[in-house]
ROSE-123951 format. One record per residue (C-alpha): x negated, y, z; residue number from 1. Coordinates in steps of 0.02 Angstrom, whole numbers. Each point is the difference from the previous one (the first is absolute). Layout:
# ROSE-123951
<r x="X" y="Y" z="Z" seq="NUM"/>
...
***
This chain:
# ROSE-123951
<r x="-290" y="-1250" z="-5359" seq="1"/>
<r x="54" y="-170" z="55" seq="2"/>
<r x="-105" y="-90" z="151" seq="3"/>
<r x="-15" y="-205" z="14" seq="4"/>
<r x="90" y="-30" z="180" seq="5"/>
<r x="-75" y="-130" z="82" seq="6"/>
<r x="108" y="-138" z="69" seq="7"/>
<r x="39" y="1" z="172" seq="8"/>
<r x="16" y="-149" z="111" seq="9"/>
<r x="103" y="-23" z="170" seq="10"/>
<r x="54" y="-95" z="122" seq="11"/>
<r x="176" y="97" z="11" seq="12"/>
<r x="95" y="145" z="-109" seq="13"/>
<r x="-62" y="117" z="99" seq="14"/>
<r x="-169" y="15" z="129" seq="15"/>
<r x="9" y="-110" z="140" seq="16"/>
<r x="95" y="62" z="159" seq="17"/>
<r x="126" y="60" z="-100" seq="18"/>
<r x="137" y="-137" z="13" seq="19"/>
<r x="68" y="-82" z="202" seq="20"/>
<r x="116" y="-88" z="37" seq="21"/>
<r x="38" y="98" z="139" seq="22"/>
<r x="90" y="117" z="-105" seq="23"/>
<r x="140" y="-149" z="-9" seq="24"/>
<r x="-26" y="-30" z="187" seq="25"/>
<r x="63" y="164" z="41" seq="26"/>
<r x="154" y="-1" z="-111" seq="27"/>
<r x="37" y="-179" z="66" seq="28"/>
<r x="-30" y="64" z="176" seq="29"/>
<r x="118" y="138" z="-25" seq="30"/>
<r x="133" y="-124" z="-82" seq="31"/>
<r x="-11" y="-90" z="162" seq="32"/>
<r x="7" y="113" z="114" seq="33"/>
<r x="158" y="73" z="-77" seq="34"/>
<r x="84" y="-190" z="20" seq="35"/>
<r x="-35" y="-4" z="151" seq="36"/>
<r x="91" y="162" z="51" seq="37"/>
<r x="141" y="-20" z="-116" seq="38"/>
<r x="140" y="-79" z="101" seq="39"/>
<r x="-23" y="128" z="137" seq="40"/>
<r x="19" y="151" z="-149" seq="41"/>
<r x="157" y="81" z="-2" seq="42"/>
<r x="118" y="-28" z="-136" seq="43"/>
<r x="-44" y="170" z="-81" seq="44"/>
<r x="-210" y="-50" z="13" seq="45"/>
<r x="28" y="-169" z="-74" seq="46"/>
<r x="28" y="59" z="-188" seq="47"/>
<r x="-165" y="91" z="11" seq="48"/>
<r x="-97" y="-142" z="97" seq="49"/>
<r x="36" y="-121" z="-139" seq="50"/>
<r x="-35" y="158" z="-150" seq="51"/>
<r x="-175" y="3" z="108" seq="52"/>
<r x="-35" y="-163" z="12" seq="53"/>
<r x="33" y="-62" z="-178" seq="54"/>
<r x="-115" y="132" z="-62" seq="55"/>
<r x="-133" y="-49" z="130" seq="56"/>
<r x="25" y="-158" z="-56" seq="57"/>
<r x="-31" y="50" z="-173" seq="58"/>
<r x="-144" y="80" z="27" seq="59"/>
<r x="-97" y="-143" z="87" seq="60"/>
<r x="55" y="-119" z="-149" seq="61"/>
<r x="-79" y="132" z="-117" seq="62"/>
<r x="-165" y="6" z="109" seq="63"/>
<r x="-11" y="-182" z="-7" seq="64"/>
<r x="26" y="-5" z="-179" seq="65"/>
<r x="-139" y="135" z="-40" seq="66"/>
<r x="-109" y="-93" z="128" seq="67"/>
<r x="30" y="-175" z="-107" seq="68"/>
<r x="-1" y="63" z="-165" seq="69"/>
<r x="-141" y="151" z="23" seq="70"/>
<r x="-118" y="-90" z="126" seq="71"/>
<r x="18" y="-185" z="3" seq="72"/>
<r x="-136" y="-93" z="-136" seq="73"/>
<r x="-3" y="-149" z="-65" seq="74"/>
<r x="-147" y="-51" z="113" seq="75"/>
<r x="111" y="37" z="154" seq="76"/>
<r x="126" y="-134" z="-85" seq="77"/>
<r x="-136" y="-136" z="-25" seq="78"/>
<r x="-32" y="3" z="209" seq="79"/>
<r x="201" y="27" z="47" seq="80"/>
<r x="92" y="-76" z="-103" seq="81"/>
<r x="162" y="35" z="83" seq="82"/>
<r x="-34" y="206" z="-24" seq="83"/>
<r x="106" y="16" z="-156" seq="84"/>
<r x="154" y="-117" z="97" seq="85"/>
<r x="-14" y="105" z="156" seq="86"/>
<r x="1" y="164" z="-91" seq="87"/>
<r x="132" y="-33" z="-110" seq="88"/>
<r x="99" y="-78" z="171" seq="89"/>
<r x="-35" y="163" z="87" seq="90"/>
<r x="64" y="117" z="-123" seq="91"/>
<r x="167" y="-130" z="-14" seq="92"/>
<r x="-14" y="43" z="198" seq="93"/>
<r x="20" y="171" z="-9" seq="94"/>
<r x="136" y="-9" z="-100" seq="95"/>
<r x="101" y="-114" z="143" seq="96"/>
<r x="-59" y="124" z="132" seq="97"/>
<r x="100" y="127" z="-121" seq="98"/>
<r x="148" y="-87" z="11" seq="99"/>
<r x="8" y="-55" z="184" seq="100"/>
<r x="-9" y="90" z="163" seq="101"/>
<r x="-55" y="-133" z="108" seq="102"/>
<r x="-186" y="4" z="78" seq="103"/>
<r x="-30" y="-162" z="-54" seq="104"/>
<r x="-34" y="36" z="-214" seq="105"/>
<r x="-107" y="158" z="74" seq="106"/>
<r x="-96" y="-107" z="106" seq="107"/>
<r x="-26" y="-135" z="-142" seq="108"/>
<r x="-54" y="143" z="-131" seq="109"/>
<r x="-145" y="70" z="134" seq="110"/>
<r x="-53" y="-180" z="1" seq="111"/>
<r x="-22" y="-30" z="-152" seq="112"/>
<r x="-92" y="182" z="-15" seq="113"/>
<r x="-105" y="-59" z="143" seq="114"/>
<r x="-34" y="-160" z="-87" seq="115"/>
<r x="-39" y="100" z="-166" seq="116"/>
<r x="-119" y="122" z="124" seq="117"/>
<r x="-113" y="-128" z="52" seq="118"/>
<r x="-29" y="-83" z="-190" seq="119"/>
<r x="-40" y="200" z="-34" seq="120"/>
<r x="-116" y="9" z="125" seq="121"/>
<r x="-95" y="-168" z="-48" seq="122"/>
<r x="-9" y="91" z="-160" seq="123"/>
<r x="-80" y="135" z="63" seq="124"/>
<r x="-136" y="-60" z="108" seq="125"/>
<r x="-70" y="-94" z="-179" seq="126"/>
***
């Protein structure tokens, strides 16, 4: 009645190709794009700018925390050793980009994505 499962062992929570960071990207791209706009909105569009925005914002800060916690091993700490700092300064990132409508937090949050995209690639060429 009962079967012996065997163990299985991965690199990630899921199969590889799964998890991107350009899933963040996008929501950070989106954050800045609506920064950049804002001051020529009209009064009436500004409410729903910022409503957009914060929840774009939120989104990338939960793609960068699945990509940290669900992807990210231990071995990818031993050979950057900053990952966990720049992760955790990313997501604190997104949350300033929530609260601020000038370009200049969007443009820091993409790069720090950017930063975070290249480590993931390194990753993925091993």
């Amino acid at each position: 009645m009962f079967k012996l499962i065997k163990t299985a062992y991965a690199h990630c929570d899921l199969p590889c190709g799964v998890y991107d960071p350009i899933q963040a990207r996008i929501e950070a791209q989106s954050v800045l794009n609506i920064q950049k706009k804002y001051a020529d909105l009209h009064d009436e569009d500004k409410i729903r700018a910022v409503f957009i925005k914060e929840e774009r914002a939120n989104l990338a800060k939960e793609h960068l925390w699945i990509l940290w916690t669900d992807y990210f091993k231990p071995e990818h700490l031993e050979k950057h050793p900053n990952l966990h700092d720049l992760f955790w300064q990313a997501t604190k990132q997104a949350g300033n980009v929530k609260k601020s409508v000038d370009p200049a937090t969007g443009e820091k949050l993409l790069s720090m994505i950017d930063e975070i995209t290249e480590i993931f690639k390194e990753t993925k060429k091993a």
